[in-house]
C-alpha positions as CSV (number, residue, x, y, z in Angstrom):
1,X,13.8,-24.4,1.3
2,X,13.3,-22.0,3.9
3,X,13.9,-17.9,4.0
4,X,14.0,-16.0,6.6
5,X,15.0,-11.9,7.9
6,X,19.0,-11.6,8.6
7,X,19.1,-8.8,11.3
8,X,22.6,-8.0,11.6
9,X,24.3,-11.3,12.4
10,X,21.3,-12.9,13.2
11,X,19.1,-15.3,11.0
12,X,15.3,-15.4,11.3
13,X,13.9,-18.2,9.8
14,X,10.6,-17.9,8.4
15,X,9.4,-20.7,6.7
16,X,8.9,-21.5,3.2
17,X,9.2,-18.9,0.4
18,X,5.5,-19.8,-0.4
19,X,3.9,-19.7,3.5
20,X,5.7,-15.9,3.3
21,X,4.9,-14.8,0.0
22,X,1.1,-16.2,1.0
23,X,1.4,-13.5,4.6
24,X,2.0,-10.6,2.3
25,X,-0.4,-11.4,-0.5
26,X,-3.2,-11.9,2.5
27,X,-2.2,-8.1,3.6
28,X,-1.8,-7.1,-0.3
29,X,-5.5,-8.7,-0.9
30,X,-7.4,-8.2,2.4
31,X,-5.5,-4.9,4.0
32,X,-4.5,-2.5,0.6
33,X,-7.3,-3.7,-1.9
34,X,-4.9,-5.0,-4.0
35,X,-2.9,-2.4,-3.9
36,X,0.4,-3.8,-3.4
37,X,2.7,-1.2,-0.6
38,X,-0.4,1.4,-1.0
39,X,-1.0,1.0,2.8
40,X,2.0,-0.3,4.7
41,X,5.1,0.6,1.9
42,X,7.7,-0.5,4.4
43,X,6.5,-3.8,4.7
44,X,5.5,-4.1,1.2
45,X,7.6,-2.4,-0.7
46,X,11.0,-2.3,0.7
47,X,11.1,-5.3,3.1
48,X,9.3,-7.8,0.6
49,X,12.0,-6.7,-1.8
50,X,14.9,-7.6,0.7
51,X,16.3,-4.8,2.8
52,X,14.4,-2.7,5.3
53,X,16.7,0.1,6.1
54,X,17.5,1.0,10.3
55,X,16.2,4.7,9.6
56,X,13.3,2.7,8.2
57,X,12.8,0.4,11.3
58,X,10.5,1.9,13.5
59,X,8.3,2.6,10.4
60,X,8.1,-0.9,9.5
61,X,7.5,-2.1,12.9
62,X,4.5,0.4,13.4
63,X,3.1,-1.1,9.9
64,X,3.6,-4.4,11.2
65,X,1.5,-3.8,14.2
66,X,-1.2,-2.5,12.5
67,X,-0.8,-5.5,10.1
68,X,-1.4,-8.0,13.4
69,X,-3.9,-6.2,14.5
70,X,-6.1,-5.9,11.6
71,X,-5.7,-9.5,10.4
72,X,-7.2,-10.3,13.2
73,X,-10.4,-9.2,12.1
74,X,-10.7,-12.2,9.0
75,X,-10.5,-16.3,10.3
76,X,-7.6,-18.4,8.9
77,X,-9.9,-19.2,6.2
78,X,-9.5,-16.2,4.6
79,X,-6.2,-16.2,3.6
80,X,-4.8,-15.7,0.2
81,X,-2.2,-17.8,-0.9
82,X,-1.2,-15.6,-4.0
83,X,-2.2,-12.6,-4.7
84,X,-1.7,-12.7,-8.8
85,X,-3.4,-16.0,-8.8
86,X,-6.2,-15.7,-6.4
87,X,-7.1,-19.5,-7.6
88,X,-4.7,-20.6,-5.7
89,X,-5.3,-22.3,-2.5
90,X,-2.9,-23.2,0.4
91,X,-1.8,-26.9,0.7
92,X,-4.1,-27.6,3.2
93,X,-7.1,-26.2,1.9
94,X,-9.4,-26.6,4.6
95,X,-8.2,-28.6,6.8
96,X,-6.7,-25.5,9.3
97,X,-6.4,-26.4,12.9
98,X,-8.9,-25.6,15.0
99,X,-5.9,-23.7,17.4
100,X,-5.7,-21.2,14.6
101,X,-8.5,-18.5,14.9
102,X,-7.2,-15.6,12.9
């Protein structure tokens, strides 16, 4: 099934609820330490709950650029697919695309 943001009437669709959970838990693990919201609480905290408020907006967006710009720094290979079970390994294991370079 896929999630997605809702942005006033507007639906933003995602992915799966695992490929999402996975984008956080690669900040969570690879950006904060493992320090779930420590670094970027608006993305973290109150957007991974559901609801990122407008006063909250520009906040989050700043997070979220720092967040793009400092995953680029790792390959695809690095990412974390859970973050409370770091056994865990993406569906495709591997096998990334060689179009996909961070």
């Amino acid at each position: 099934m896929a999630v997605g943001f809702k942005v006033g009437y507007y639906w933003f669709q995602v992915g799966t609820s695992d490929f999402l959970h996975s984008f956080f838990s690669t900040i969570c693990i690879r950006l904060e330490h493992g320090k779930w919201g420590r670094v970027y609480p608006k993305l973290m905290g109150e957007l991974y709950q559901g609801c990122l408020k407008n006063q909250d907006l520009n906040e989050g967006l700043e997070e979220l650029r720092k967040v793009r710009k400092e995953l680029k720094n790792f390959p695809s290979s690095d990412v974390i697919w859970d973050a409370e079970d770091l056994s865990l390994t993406p569906p495709w294991g591997n096998n990334i695309s060689s179009d996909i370079t961070d």
